[in-house]
DOFI-240338 format. One record per residue (C-alpha): residue in three letters; z, y, x negated. Coordinates in Angstrom, 2 decimals, always signed. Example, Ala and Ser with C-alpha at 12.3 -4.5 7.8 and 13.67 -1.06 7.14 Angstrom:
REM residues 2
{r 'ala', {+7.80, -4.50, -12.30}} {r 'ser', {+7.14, -1.06, -13.67}} 
This chain:
REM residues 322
{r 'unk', {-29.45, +17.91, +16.43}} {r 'unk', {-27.81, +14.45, +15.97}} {r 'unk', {-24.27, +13.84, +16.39}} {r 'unk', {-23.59, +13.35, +12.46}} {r 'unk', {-25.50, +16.62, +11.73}} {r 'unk', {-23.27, +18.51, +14.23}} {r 'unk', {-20.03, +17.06, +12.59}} {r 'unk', {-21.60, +17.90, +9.14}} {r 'unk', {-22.24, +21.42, +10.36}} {r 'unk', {-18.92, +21.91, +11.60}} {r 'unk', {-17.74, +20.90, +8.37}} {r 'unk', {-19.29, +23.59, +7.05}} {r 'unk', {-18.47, +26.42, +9.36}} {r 'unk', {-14.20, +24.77, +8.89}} {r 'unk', {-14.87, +25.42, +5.15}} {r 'unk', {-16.07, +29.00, +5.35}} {r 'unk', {-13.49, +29.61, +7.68}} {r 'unk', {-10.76, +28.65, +5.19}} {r 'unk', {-12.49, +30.60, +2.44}} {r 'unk', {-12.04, +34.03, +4.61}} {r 'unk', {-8.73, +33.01, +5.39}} {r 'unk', {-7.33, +32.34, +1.91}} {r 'unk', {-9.59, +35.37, +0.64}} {r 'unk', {-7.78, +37.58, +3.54}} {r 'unk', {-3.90, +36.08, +3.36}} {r 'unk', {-4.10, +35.98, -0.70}} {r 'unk', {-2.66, +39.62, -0.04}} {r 'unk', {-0.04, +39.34, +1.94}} {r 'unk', {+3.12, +39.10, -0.52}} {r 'unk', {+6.50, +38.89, +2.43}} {r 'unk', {+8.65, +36.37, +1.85}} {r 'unk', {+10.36, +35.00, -1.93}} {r 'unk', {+10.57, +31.65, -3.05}} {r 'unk', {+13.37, +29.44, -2.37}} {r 'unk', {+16.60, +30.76, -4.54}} {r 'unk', {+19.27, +28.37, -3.91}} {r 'unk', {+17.74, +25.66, -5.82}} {r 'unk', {+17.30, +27.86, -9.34}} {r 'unk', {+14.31, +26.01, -10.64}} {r 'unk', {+12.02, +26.27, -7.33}} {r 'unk', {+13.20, +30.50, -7.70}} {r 'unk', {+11.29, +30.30, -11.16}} {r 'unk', {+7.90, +29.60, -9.97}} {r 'unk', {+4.95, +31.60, -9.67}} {r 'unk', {+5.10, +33.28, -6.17}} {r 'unk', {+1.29, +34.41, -5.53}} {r 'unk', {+0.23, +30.69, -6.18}} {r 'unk', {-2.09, +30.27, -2.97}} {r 'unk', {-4.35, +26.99, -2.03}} {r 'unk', {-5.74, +25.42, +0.92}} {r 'unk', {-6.98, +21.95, +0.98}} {r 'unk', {-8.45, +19.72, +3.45}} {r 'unk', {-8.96, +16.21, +4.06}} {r 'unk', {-11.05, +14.47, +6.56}} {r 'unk', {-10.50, +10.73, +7.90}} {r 'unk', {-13.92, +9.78, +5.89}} {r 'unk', {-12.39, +11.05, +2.50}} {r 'unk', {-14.73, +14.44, +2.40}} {r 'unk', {-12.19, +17.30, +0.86}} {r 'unk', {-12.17, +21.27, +1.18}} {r 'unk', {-10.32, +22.63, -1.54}} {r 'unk', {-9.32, +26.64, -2.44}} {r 'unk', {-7.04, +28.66, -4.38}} {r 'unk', {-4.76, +26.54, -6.83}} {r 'unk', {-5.25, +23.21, -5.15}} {r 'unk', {-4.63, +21.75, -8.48}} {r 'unk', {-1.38, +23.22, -9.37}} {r 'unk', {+1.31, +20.87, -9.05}} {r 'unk', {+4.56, +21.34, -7.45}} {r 'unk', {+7.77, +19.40, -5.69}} {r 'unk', {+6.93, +18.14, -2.68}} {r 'unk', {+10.53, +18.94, -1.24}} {r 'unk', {+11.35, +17.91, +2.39}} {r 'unk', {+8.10, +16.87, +3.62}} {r 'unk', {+8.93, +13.21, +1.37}} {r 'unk', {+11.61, +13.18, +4.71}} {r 'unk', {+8.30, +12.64, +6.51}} {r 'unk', {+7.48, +9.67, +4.19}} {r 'unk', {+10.42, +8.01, +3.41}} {r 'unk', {+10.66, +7.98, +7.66}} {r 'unk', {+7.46, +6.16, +7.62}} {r 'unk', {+8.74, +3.62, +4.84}} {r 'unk', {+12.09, +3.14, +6.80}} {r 'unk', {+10.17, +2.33, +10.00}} {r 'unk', {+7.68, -0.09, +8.14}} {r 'unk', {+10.91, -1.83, +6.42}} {r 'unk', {+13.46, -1.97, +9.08}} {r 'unk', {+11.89, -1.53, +12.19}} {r 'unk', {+12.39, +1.32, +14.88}} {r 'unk', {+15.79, +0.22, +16.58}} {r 'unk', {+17.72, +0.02, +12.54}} {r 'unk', {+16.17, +3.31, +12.22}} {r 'unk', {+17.24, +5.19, +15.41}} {r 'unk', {+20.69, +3.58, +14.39}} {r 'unk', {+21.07, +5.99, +11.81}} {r 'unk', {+18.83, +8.95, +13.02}} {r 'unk', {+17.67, +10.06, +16.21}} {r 'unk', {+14.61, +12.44, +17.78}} {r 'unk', {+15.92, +15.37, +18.91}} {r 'unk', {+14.78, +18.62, +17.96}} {r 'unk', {+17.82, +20.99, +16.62}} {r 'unk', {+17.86, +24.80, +16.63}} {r 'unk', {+19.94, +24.77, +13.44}} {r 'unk', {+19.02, +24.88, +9.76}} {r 'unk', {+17.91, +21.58, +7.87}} {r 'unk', {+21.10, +21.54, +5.89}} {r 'unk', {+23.72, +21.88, +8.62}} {r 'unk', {+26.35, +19.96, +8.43}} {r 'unk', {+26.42, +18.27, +11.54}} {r 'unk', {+25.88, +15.03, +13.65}} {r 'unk', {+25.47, +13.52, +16.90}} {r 'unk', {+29.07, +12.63, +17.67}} {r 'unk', {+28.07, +10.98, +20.61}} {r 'unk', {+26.19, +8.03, +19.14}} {r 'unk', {+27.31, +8.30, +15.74}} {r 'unk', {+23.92, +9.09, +14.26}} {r 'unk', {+22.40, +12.10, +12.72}} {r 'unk', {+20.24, +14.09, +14.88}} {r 'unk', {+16.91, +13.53, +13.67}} {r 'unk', {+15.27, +12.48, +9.98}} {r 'unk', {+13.34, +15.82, +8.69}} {r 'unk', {+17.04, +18.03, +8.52}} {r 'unk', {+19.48, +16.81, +5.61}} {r 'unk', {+21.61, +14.51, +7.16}} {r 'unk', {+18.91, +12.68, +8.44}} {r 'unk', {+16.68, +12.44, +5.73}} {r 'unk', {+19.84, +11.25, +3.68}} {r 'unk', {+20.20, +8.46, +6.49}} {r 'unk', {+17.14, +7.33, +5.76}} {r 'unk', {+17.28, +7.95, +2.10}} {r 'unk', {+20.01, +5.35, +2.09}} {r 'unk', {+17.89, +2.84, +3.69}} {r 'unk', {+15.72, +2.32, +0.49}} {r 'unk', {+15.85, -1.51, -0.33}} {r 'unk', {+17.16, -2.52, -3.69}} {r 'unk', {+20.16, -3.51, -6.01}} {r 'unk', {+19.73, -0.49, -8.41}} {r 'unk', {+19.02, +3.39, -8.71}} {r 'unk', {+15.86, +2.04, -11.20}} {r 'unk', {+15.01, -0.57, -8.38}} {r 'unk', {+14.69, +1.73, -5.20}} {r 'unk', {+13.26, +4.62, -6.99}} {r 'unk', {+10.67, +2.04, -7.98}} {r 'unk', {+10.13, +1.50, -4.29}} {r 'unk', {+9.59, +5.34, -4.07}} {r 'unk', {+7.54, +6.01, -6.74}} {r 'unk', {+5.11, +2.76, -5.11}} {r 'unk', {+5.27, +4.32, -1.54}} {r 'unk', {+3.74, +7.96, -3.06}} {r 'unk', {+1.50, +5.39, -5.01}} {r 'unk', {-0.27, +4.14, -1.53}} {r 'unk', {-0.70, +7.75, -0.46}} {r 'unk', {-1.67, +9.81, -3.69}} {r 'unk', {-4.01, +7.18, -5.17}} {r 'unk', {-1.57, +7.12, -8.16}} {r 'unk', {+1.72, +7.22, -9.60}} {r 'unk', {+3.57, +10.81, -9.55}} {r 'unk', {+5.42, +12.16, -11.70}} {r 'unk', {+8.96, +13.80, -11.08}} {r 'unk', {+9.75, +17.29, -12.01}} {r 'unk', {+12.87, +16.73, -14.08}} {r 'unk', {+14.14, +19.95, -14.58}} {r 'unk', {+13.75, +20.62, -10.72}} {r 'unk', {+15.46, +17.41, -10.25}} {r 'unk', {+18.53, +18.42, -12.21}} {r 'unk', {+18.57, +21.66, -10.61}} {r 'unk', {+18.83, +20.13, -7.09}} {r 'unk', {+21.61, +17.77, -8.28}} {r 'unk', {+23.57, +20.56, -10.00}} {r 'unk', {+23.78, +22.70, -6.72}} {r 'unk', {+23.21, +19.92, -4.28}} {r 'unk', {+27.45, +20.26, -2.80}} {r 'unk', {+26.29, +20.78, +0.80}} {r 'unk', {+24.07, +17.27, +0.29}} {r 'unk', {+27.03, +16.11, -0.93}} {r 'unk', {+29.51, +17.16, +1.68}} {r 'unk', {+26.59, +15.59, +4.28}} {r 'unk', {+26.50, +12.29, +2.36}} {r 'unk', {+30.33, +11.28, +2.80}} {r 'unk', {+30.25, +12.56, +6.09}} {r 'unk', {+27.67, +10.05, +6.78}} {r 'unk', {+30.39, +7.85, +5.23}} {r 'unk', {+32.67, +8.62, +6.77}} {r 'unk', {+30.54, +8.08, +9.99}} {r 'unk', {+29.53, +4.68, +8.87}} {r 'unk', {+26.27, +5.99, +9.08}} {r 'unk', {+25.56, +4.98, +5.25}} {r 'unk', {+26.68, +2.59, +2.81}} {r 'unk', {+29.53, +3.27, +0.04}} {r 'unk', {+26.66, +4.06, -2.84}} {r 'unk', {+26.09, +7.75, -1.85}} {r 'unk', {+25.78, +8.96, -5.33}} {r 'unk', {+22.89, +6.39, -5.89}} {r 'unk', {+21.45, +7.39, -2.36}} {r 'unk', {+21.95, +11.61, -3.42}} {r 'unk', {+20.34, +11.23, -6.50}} {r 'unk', {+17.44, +8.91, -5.23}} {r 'unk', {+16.99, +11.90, -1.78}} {r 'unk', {+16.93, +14.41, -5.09}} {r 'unk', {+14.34, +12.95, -6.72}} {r 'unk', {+12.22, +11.91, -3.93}} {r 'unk', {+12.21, +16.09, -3.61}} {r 'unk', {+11.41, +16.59, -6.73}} {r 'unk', {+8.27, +14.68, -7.00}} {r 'unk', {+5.11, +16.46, -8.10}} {r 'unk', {+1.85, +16.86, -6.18}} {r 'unk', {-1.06, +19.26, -5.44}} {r 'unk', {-2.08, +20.73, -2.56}} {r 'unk', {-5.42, +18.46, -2.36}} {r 'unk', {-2.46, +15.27, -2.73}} {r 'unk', {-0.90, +17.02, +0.23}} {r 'unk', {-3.59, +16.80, +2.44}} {r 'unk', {-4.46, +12.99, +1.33}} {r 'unk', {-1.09, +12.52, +2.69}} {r 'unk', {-2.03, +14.16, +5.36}} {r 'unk', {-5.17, +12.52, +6.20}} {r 'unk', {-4.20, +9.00, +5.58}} {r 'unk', {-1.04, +9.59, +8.16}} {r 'unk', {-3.41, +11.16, +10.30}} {r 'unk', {-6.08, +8.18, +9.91}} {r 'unk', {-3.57, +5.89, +12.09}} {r 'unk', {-1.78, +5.39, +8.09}} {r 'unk', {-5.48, +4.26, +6.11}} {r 'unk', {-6.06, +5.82, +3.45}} {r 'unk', {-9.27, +7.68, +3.31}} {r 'unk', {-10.73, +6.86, +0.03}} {r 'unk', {-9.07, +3.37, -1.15}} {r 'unk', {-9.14, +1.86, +2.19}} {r 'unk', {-5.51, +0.52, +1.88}} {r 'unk', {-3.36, +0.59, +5.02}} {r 'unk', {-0.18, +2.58, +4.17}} {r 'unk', {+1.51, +2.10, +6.98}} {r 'unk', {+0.81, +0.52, +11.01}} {r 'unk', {-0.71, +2.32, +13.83}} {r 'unk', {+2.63, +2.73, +15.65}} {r 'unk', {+4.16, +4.17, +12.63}} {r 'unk', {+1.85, +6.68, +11.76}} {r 'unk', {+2.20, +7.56, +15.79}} {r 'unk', {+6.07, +7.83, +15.14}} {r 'unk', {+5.56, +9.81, +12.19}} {r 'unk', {+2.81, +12.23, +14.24}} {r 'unk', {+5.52, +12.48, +16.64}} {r 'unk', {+8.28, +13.61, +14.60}} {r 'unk', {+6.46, +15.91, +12.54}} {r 'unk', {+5.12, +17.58, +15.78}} {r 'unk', {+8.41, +17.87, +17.94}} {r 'unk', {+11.03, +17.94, +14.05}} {r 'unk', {+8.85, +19.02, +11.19}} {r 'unk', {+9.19, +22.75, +10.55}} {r 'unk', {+12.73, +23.09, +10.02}} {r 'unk', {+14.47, +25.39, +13.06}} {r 'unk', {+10.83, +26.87, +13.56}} {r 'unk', {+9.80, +23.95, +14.91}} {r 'unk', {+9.88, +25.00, +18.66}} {r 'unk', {+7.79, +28.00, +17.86}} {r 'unk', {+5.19, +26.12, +15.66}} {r 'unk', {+4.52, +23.37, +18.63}} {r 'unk', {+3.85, +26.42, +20.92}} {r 'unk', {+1.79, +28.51, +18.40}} {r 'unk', {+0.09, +26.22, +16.98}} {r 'unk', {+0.47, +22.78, +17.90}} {r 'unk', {-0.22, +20.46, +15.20}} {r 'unk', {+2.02, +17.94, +13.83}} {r 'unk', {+3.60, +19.02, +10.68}} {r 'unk', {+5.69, +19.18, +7.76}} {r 'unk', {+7.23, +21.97, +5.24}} {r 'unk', {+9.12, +21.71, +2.08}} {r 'unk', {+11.06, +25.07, +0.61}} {r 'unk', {+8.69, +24.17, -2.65}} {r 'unk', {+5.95, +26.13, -0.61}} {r 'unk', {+3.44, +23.12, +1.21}} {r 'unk', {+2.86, +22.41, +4.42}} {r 'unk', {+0.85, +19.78, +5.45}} {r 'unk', {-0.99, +19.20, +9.00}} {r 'unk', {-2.38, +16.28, +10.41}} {r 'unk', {-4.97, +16.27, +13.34}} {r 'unk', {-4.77, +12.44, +14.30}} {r 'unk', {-8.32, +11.23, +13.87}} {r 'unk', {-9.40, +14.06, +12.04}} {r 'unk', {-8.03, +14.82, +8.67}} {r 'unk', {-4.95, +16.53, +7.04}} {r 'unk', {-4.51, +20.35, +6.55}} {r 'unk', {-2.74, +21.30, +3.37}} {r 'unk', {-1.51, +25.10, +2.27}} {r 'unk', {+0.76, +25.87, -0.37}} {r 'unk', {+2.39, +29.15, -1.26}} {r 'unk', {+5.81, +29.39, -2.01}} {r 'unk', {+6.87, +32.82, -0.83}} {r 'unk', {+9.39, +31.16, +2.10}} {r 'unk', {+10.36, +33.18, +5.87}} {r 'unk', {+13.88, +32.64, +6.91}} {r 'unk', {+13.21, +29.47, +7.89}} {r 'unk', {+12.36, +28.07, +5.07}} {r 'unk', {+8.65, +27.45, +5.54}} {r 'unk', {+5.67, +29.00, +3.78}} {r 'unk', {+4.99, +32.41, +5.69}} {r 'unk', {+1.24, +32.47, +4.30}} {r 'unk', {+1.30, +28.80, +4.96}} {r 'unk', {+2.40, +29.36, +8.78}} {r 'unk', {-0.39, +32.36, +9.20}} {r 'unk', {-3.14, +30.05, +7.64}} {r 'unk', {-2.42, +27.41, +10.40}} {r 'unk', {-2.13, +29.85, +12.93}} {r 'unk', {-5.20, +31.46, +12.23}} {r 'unk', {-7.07, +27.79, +11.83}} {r 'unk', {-5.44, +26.67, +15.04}} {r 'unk', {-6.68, +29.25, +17.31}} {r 'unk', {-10.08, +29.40, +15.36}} {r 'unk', {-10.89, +25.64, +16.36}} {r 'unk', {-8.58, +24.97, +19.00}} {r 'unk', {-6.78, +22.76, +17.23}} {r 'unk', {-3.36, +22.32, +18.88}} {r 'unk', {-3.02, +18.96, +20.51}} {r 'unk', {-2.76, +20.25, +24.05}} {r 'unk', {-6.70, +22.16, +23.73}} {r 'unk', {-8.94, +20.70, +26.41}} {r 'unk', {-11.66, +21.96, +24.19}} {r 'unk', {-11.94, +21.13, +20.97}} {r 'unk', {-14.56, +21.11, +18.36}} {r 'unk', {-13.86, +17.93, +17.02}} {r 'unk', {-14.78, +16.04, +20.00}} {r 'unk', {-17.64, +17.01, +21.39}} 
């Protein structure tokens, strides 16, 4: 058997993997969705998909992989990668670093030492970077949003508005962690703008077969799969691997590098998204939420995929690579 027919098989055998695992997990009902935003508390909870991506385009797709929700924190991931692009590495560590923090994503806290927030997938970071968005209006930078989700997605997305609203209505912490960052000198003096362009970046809509475009195309050294378009450089899409490995899953994300090892994002609106570099993205979205904040279905189904094909970035021995 040829190499191509032994990827192509191995295809196959991922797919009917993911089948018995969505047919198995679509009964496990712990967890609630996320209640402090009253919109995202509204939704469906036993909406369940898994979607795949690979580098050359080829999808896997279960469940409600066409059901559109807000992409929540994992635009931090993103916007990162559009900050980096735009300003370069050393503007961006001026504002956020890398470390990993134990405590929740909306902590109000900062690295006193160097005057910076601790890393750019919790709040304060994400806000950090938020304000970095180039241009002389709300209309202008959320322009420049809309156009980065463009390059990834394959087309324009919409935002939820009522989900939007919601976030602004209740979003005092963000608030609190925006004139800090003031206060810091972290940020400029528009913060409003800068809050309500980090609550609409949350509030954008995608699928779960978007999510694992996005995925893929980070995970595809930033190409996209299908249009060919480079979304962002090598180095970033490294940067961005890094982060998401060592940042991405909120205070889990100690745990998740050990258990399963893949670099990766969550957003309270119920994705996650994977990305084996060189592979393809993994995509799961269910929005019954663990303590943490991140999709408990969504955390078995990478688990379970993880050990199945050794996929965690330390395995001598995986399938991919033969």
């Amino acid at each position: 058997m040829d190499e191509v027919r032994a990827q192509e098989r191995l295809v196959e055998w991922f797919g009917d993997v993911c089948q018995d695992v969505h047919g198995r997990l679509a009964a496990l009902t712990d967890g609630e969705p996320a209640s402090y935003i009253p919109e995202l508390a509204n939704v469906d909870p036993d909406r369940f998909a898994i979607a795949t991506v690979a580098v050359n385009g080829q999808p896997t797709l279960l469940g409600d992989h066409e059901h559109r929700f807000t992409i929540q924190s994992i635009s931090k991931l993103l916007l990162y990668g559009l900050a980096l692009e735009t300003h370069g590495r050393d503007q961006v560590l001026r504002r956020a670093g890398v470390a990993p923090t134990g405590d929740p994503f909306n902590a109000i806290e900062l690295d006193d030492a160097l005057h910076r927030a601790p890393n750019p997938m919790v709040n304060s970071g994400a806000i950090a970077i938020t304000d970095m968005v180039d241009g002389d209006s709300f209309e202008e930078r959320a322009d420049v949003v809309l156009a980065l989700f463009e390059r990834y997605l394959g087309h324009r997305p919409d935002v939820d508005d009522a989900v939007c609203a919601s976030e602004y209505s209740t979003g005092h912490r963000n608030r609190a962690i925006g004139y800090l960052l003031l206060d810091q000198g972290i940020i400029g003096d528009r913060v409003e703008e800068t809050l309500d362009l980090y609550f609409m970046q949350c509030s954008i809509l995608i699928t779960t077969a978007d999510l694992a475009m996005i995925g893929a195309t980070i995970a595809n050294n930033g190409v996209h799969p299908v249009t060919g378009e480079r979304v962002v450089g090598p180095k970033v899409a490294r940067d961005m691997l890094t982060v998401a490995l060592t940042c991405g899953m909120y205070d889990y994300a100690g745990e998740w590098a050990y258990t399963v090892g893949i670099p990766a994002k969550s957003g309270v609106g119920g994705g996650i998204v994977g990305m084996i570099p060189g592979v393809g993205g993994i995509a799961v979205f269910s929005p019954r939420l663990d303590e943490h904040g991140n999709s408990v279905r969504g955390i078995r189904v990478f688990e379970e995929l993880s050990q199945e094909f050794d996929l965690h970035v330390f395995d001598a021995d995986q399938p991919w690579n033969p």
